[in-house]
Kinemage of the C-alpha trace (Angstrom):
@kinemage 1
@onewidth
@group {chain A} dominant
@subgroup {mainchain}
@vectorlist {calphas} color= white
{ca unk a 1} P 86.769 85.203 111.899
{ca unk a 2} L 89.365 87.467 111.358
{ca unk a 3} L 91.970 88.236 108.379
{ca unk a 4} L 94.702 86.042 107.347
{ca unk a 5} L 97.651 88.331 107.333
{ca unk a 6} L 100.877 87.879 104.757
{ca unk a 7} L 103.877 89.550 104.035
{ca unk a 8} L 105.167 89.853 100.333
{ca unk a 9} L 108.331 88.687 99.806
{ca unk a 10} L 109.118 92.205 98.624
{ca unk a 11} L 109.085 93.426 102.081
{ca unk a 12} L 112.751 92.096 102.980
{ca unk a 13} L 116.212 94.289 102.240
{ca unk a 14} L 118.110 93.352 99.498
{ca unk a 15} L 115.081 90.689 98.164
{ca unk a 16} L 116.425 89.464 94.357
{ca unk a 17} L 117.193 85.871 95.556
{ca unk a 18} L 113.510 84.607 96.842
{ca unk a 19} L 115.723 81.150 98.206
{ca unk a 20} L 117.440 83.955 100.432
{ca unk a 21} L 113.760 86.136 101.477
{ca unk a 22} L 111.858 82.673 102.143
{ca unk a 23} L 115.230 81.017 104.294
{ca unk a 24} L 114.930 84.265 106.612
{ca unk a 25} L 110.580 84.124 106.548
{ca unk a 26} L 111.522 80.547 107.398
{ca unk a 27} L 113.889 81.758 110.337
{ca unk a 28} L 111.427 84.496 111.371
{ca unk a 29} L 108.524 82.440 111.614
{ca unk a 30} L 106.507 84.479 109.035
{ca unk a 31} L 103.784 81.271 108.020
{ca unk a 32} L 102.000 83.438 105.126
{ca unk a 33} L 103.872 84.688 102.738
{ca unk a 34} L 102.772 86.174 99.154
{ca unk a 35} L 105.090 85.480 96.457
{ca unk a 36} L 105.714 88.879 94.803
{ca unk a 37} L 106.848 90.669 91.551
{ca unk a 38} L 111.005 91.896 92.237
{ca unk a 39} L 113.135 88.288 91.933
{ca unk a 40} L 115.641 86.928 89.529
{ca unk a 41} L 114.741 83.518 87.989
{ca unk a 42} L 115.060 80.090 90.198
{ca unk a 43} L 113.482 76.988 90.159
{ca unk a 44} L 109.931 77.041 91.676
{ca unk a 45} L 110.229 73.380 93.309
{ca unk a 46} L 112.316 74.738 95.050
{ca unk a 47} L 108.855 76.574 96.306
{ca unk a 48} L 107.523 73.152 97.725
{ca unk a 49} L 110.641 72.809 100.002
{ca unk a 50} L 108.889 75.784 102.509
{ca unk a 51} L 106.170 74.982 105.068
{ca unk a 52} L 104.219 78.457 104.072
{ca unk a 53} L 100.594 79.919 102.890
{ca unk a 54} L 100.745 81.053 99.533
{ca unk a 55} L 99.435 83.837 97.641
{ca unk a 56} L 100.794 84.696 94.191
{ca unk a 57} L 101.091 88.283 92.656
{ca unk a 58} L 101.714 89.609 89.306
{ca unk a 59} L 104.693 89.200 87.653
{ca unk a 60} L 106.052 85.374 89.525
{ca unk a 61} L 107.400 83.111 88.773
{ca unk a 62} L 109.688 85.489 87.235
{ca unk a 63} L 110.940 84.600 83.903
{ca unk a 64} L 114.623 84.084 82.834
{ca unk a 65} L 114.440 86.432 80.423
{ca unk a 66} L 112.629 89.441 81.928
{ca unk a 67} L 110.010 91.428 80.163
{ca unk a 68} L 107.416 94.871 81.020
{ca unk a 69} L 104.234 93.150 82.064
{ca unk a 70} L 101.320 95.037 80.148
{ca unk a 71} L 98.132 92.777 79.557
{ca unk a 72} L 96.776 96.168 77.653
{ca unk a 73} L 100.112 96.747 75.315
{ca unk a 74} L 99.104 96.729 71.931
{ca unk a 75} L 102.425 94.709 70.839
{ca unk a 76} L 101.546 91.187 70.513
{ca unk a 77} L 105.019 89.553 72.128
{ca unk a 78} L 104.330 91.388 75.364
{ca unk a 79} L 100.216 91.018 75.143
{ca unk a 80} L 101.149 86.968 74.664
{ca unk a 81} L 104.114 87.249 76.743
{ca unk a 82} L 101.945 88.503 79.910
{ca unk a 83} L 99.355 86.042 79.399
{ca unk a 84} L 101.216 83.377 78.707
{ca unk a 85} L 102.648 84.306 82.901
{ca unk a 86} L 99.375 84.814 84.217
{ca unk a 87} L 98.329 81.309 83.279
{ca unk a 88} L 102.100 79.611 84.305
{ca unk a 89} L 101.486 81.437 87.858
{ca unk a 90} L 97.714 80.282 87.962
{ca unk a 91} L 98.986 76.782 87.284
{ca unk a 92} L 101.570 77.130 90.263
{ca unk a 93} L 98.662 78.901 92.460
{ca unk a 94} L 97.322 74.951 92.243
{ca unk a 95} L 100.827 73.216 93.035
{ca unk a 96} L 101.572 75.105 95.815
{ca unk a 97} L 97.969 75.760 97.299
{ca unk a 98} L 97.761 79.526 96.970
{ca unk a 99} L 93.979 80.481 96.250
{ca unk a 100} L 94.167 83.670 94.995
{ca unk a 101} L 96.574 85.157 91.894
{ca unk a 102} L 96.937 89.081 91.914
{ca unk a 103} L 97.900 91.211 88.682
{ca unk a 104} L 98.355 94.530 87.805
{ca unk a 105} L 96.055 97.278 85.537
{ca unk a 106} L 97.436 97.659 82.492
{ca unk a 107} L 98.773 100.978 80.459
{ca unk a 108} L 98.575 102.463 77.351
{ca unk a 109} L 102.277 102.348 77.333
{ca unk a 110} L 104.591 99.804 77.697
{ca unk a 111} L 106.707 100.154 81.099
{ca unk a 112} L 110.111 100.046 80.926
{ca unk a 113} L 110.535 99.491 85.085
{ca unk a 114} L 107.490 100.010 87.242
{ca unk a 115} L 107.829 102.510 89.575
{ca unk a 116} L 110.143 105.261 86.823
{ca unk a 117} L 108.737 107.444 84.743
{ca unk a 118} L 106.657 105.852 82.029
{ca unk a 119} L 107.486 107.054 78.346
{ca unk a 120} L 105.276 109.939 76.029
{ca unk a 121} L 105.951 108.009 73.110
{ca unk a 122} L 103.723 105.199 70.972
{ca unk a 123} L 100.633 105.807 73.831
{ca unk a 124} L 97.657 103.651 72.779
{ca unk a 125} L 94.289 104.629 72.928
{ca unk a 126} L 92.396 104.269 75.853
{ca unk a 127} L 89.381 102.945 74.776
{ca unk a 128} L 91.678 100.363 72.528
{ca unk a 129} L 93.642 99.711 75.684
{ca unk a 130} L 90.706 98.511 77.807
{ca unk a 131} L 89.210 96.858 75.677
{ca unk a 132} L 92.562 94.641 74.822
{ca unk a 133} L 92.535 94.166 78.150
{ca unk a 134} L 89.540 93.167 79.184
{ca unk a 135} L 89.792 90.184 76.346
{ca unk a 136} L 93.332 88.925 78.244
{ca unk a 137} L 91.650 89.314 81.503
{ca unk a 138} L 88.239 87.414 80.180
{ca unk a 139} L 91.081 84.746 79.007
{ca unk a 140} L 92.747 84.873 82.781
{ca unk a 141} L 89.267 84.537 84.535
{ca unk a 142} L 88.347 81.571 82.125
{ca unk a 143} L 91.214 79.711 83.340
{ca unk a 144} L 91.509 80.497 86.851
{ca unk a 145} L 88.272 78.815 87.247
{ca unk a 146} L 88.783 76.422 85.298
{ca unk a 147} L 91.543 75.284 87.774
{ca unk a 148} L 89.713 76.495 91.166
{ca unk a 149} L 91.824 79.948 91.903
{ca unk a 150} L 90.454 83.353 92.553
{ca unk a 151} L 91.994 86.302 90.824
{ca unk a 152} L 92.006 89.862 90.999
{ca unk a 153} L 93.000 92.837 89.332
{ca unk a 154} L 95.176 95.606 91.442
{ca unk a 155} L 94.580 99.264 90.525
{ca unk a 156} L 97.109 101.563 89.519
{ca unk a 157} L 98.923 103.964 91.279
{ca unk a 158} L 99.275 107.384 89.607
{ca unk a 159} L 102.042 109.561 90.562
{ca unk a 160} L 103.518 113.026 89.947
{ca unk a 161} L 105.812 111.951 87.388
{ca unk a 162} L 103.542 109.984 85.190
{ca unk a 163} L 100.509 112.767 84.884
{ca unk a 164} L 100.710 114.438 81.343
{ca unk a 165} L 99.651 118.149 81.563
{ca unk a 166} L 97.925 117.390 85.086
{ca unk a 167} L 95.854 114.187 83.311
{ca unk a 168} L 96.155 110.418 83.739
{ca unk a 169} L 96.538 109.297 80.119
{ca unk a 170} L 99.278 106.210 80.925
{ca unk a 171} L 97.963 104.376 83.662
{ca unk a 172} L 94.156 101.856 83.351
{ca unk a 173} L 91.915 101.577 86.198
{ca unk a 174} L 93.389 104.504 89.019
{ca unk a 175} L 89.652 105.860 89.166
{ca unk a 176} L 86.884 104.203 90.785
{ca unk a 177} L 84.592 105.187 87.297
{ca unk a 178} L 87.139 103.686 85.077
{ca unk a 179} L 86.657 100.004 87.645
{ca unk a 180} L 83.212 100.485 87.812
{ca unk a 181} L 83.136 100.394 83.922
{ca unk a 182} L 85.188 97.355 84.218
{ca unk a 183} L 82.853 95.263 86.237
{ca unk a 184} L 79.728 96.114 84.124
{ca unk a 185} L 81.571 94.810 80.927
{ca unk a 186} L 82.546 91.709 83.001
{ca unk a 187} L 79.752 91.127 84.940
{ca unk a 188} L 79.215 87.951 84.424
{ca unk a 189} L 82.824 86.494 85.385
{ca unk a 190} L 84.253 86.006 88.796
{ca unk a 191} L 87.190 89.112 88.876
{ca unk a 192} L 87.882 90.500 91.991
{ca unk a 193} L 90.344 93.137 92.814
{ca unk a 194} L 93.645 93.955 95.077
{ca unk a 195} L 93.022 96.902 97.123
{ca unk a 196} L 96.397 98.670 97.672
{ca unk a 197} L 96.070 101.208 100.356
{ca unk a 198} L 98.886 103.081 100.091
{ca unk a 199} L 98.714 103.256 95.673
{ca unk a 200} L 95.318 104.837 96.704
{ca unk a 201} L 96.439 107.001 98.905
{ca unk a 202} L 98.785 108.512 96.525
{ca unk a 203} L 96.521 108.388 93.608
{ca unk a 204} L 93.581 110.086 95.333
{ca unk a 205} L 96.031 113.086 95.925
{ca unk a 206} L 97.407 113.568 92.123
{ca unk a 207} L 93.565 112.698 90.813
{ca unk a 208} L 91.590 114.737 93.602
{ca unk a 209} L 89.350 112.039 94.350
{ca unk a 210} L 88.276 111.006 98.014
{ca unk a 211} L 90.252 108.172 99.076
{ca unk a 212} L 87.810 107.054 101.500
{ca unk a 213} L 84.753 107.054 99.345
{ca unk a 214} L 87.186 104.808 96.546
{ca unk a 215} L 87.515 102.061 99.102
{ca unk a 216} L 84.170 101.929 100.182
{ca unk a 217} L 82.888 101.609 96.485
{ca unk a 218} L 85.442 99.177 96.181
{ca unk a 219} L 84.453 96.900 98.847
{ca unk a 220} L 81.751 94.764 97.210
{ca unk a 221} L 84.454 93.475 94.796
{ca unk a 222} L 87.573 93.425 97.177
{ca unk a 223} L 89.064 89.792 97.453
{ca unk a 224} L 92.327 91.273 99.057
{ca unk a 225} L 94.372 93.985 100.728
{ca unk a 226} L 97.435 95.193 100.124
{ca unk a 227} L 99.110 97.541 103.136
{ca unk a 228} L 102.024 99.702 103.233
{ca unk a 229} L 102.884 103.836 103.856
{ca unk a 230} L 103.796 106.829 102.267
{ca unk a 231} L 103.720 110.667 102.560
{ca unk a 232} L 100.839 110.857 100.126
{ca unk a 233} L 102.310 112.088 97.447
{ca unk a 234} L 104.661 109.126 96.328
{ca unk a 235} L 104.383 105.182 96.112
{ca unk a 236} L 107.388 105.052 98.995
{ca unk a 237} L 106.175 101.332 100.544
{ca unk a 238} L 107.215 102.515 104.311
{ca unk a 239} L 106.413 100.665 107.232
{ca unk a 240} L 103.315 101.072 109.193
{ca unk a 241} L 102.520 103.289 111.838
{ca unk a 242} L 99.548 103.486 114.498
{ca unk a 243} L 97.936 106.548 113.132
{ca unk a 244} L 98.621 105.839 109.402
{ca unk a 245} L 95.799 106.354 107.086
{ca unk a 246} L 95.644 102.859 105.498
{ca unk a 247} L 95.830 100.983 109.181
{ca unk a 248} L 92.820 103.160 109.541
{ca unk a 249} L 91.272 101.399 106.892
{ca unk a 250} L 91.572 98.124 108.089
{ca unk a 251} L 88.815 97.934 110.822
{ca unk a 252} L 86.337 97.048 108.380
{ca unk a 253} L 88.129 94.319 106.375
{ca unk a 254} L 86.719 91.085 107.425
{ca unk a 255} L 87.967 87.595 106.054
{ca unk a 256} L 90.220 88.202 103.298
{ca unk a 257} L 93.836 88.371 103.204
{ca unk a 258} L 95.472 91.281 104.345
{ca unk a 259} L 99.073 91.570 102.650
{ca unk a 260} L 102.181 93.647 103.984
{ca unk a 261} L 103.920 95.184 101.179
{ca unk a 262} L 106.441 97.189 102.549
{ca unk a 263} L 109.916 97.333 101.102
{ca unk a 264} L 113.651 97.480 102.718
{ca unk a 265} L 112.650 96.484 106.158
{ca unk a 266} L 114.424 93.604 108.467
{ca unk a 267} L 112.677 90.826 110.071
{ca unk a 268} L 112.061 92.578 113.229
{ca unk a 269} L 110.175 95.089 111.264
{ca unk a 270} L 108.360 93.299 109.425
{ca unk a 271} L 107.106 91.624 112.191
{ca unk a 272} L 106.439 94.821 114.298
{ca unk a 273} L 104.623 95.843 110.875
{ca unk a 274} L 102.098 92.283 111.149
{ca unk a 275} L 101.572 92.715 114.844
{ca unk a 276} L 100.174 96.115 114.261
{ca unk a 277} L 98.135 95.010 111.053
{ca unk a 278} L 97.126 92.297 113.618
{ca unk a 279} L 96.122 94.742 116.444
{ca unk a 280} L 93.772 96.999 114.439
{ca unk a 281} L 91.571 94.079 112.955
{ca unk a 282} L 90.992 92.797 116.663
């Protein structure tokens, strides 16, 4: 049995109206399509209206008033803010039929944007960090199974521009050691996590690790994949090619969803991207 393969509603140009993204997925015949984390506000019945396979990650349904999603922030609004999503997407995981909810590591700072440079200022420590986090995530596990839906935690990418004096001091759960530590403390629950290719790639550059020998490790708790390309040294979420690394990657996944996260591409594209995440699972 092969891999169910999606493509996040990131991957369109110009993808702030999700109405818009899903009309075109509709158009394009895209049938599984995970619901991701750059929208403005709408009504989520509207989500029922589409014929699609669901799969919901991070930071949807977006709020109306929009806030930095850190389940390891030591201010309480955005702590209880970030829960209180992670439970309102869990619930819609069950209304629409999407088995699986995806979030991201936390930081020891609070985010302004993902993706910029995160700020040098009020930086938690670590230690306090996890361990903040691991009670929200404990909290996110509960209820997910409570209501039938997988979930699983995405590592973070590390980039140039966020490394203080050549160290990762911002960003939870980039290292394998760091996830490994994770899992012992929660064991017992059913976490699993979101394998992004292309945040690895990246990360294993800036942190010197081997990027091959991270997703190996990883495999035993991967419930997911996300796919997309870079030049290795920054997040850039570029279409796929052939001889990409993280297409290479993909001959071993068996029976999880595999999820296209590029960014800025048309429908053609995405599609070309699909038929060649389709092609190297055959």
């Amino acid at each position: 049995m092969s891999s169910r393969i999606y493509a996040s509603t990131n991957c369109l140009k110009q993808p702030k109206n999700i109405v818009k993204v899903l009309s075109e997925y509709q158009k394009g015949e895209i049938e599984n399509v995970e619901l991701g984390s750059v929208h403005a506000h709408f009504d989520i019945k509207i989500l029922k209206k589409f014929d699609f396979n669901y799969l919901i990650h991070n930071y949807f349904p977006p709020p109306k008033i929009p806030f930095n999603f850190n389940l390891a922030s030591k201010n309480n609004l955005i702590r209880q803010k970030s829960l209180k999503l992670a439970i309102k997407a869990i619930d819609l995981c069950c209304d629409i039929e999407s088995p699986l909810y995806t979030f991201h590591a936390g930081f020891t700072v609070d985010p302004p944007k993902l993706g910029k440079q995160l700020p040098r200022i009020n930086i938690s420590d670590r230690d306090d960090a996890i361990k903040i986090f691991v009670d929200e995530v404990k909290k996110i596990v509960d209820y997910a199974n409570s209501r039938g839906i997988k979930v699983a935690m995405e590592p973070n990418v590390v980039q140039k521009f966020n490394l203080i004096e050549k160290k990762n001091d911002l960003c939870l759960f980039a290292e394998y050691q760091e996830i490994e530590k994770l899992f012992k403390i929660l064991r017992k629950t059913s976490l699993g996590l979101l394998i992004d290719l292309g945040h690895i790639a990246v990360t294993s550059h800036w942190l010197k690790f081997d990027k091959d020998e991270f997703v190996e490790k990883c495999r035993k708790h991967t419930y997911a994949i996300h796919i997309s390309n870079n030049n290795g040294f920054q997040d850039q979420h570029k279409g796929l090619t052939q001889k990409c690394w993280p297409i290479s990657k993909l001959k071993k996944v068996k029976n999880i969803p595999i999820i296209l996260e590029t960014m800025n591409l048309s429908i053609p594209k995405i599609q070309q991207n699909i038929q060649l995440v389709q092609n190297s699972i055959k």
